[in-house]
N, C-alpha and C positions, 0 to 999 in steps of 0.2 A: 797346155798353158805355157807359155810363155815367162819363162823367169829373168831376170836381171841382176847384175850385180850393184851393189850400194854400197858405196866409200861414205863410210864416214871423212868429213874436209873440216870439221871446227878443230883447229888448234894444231893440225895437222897430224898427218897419218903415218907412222914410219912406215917406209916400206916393207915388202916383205921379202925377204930373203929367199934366195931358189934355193929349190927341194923341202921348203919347210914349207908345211900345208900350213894353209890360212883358214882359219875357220871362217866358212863362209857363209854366210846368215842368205837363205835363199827366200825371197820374197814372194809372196805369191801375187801375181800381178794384178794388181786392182781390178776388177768386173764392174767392167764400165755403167753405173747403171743406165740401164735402159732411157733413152729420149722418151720422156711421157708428150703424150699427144696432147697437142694441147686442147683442152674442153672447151669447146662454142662458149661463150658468154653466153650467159642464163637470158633469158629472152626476159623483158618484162610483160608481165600480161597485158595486155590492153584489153581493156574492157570492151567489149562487144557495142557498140556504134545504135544506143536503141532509139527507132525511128518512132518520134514524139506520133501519138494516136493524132489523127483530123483532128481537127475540133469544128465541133458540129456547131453551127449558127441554127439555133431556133428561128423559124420563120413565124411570126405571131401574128395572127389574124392584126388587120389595121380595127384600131380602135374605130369605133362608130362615130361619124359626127349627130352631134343634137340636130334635131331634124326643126328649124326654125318653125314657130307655131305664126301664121300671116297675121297680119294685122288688118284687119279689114278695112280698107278706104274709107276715111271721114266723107258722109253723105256731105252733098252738097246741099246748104239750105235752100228747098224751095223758093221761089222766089211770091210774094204775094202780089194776086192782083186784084185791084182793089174795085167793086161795084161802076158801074160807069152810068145806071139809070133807069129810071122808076117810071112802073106802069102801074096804074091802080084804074080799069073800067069803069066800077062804082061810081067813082068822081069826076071820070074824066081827066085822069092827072097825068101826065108825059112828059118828065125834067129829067134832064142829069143828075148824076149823083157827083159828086166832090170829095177828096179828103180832107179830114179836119185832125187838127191836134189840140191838143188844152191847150186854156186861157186859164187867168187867173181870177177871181172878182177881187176888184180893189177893196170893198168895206168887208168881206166876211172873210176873204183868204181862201174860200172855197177852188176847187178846179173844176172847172166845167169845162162845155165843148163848144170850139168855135160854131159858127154858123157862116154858109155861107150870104154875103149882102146880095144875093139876087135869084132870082128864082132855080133854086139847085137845092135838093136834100144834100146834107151831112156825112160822110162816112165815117166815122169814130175809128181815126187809122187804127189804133190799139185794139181794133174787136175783129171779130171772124171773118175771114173774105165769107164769101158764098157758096154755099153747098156744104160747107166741113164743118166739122163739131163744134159749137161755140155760138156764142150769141152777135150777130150782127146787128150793130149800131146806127139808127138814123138818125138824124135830127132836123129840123126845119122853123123858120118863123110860119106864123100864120095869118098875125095881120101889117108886117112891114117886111121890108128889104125883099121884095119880088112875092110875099104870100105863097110860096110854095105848097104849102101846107094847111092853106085858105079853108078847103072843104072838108080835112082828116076826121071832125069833126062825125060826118057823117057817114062815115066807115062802119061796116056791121060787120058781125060773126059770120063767118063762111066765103064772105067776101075775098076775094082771090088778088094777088098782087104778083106784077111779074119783073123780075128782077133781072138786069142784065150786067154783063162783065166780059165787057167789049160785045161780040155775035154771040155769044151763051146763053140761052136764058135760063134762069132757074124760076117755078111758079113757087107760090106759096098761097096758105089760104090764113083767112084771118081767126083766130080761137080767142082772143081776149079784148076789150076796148075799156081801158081804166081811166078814171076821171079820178087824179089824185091833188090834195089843197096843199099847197104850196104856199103861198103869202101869210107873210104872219106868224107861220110854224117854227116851233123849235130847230135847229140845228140837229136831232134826233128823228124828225120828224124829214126834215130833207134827205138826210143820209137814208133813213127808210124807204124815201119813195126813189132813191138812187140805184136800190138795189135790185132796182129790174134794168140793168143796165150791163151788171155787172155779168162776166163770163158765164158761160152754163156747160154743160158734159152733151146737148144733147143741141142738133141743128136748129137755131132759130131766128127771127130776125124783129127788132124790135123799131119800131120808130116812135119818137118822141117831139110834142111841141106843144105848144100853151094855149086855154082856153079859158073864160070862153074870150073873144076878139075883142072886145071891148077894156079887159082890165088884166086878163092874163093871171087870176089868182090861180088857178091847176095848171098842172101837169097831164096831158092828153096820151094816154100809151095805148101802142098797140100791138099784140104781138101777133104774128103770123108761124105756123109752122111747111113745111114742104109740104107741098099740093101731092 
């Protein structure tokens, strides 16, 4: 160990005189402490870096589209064609036929059907072409504007009529011949015998004209069904 001497210096020190021991205050020399090493600074943790999962995209079926339900094409309406001409052997009869629309009568207000002024039956446009469900309409004079209708008169049951529409023919055979009064009658009484006129459910063909040639009090009908 290494020792030192220490003067006290406040205030000062008298010397010391030779031969006279000084007491000497012997120090023991500081031990130097030790250089501490210095310690790493504390590390901070750092939290471990955690790597976010996928994330998973569902893949979902694609929804279905409504499956459109068709609309079926609006038929186009037939077109009609209307009788073009009348064969009756019986009588001897071979005219065109004509379309006709309502008239009116001036004194009763009634509707009836034109007629054609020269020798042509009637078609009653509003009634059944030929051959299809419904009742086909004739009508004719029988003693003016061409007589077409001259002999209907003598038309029988089973007698055959052959009906054309354009190169088509349709036959027909005759099942009825009505002799209905007309002149004179009630308004009830007309509208009744109108009523073979009127549409039917089943294939027919009617023709209609006045008798007898002289005064025209009935209504002469005849109906025919397919031959």
């Amino acid at each position: 160990m290494v020792f030192g001497l220490a003067l006290s210096a406040c205030g000062g020190v008298p010397a010391v005189s030779a031969g006279v021991s000084a007491a000497v205050t012997i120090y023991p020399s500081p031990t130097l402490a030790a250089t501490a090493t210095p310690l790493p600074p504390t590390a901070t943790a750092i939290p471990p870096t955690v790597t976010p999962a996928p994330t998973v995209t569902a893949t979902l079926p694609p929804t279905p589209r409504p499956t459109a339900t068709p609309i079926p094409p609006t038929p186009t309406p037939e077109s009609i064609k209307p009788p073009t001409r009348i064969v009756i052997p019986s009588i001897r009869l071979d005219a065109p036929v004509k379309s006709v629309g309502l008239v009116r009568e001036p004194v009763t207000g009634f509707w009836t059907y034109d007629i054609p002024a020269f020798k042509a039956a009637g078609w009653s446009d509003d009634s059944a072409p030929l051959g299809r469900p419904g009742n086909t309409v004739l009508n004719g004079h029988n003693n003016i504007l061409g007589k077409v209708f001259l002999d209907l008169v003598d038309v029988k049951k089973g007698d055959t009529i052959a009906m054309y529409e354009g190169d088509q023919l349709f036959n027909y055979k005759v099942t009825d011949v009505l002799f209905l009064l007309e002149a004179g009658q009630p308004n009830s009484v007309r509208i009744k015998n109108a009523s073979f006129i009127k549409p039917t459910d089943d294939v027919r063909l009617t023709i209609v004209s006045c008798w007898p040639r002289d005064n025209n009090t009935h209504r002469l009908i005849v109906i025919a069904k397919p031959a």
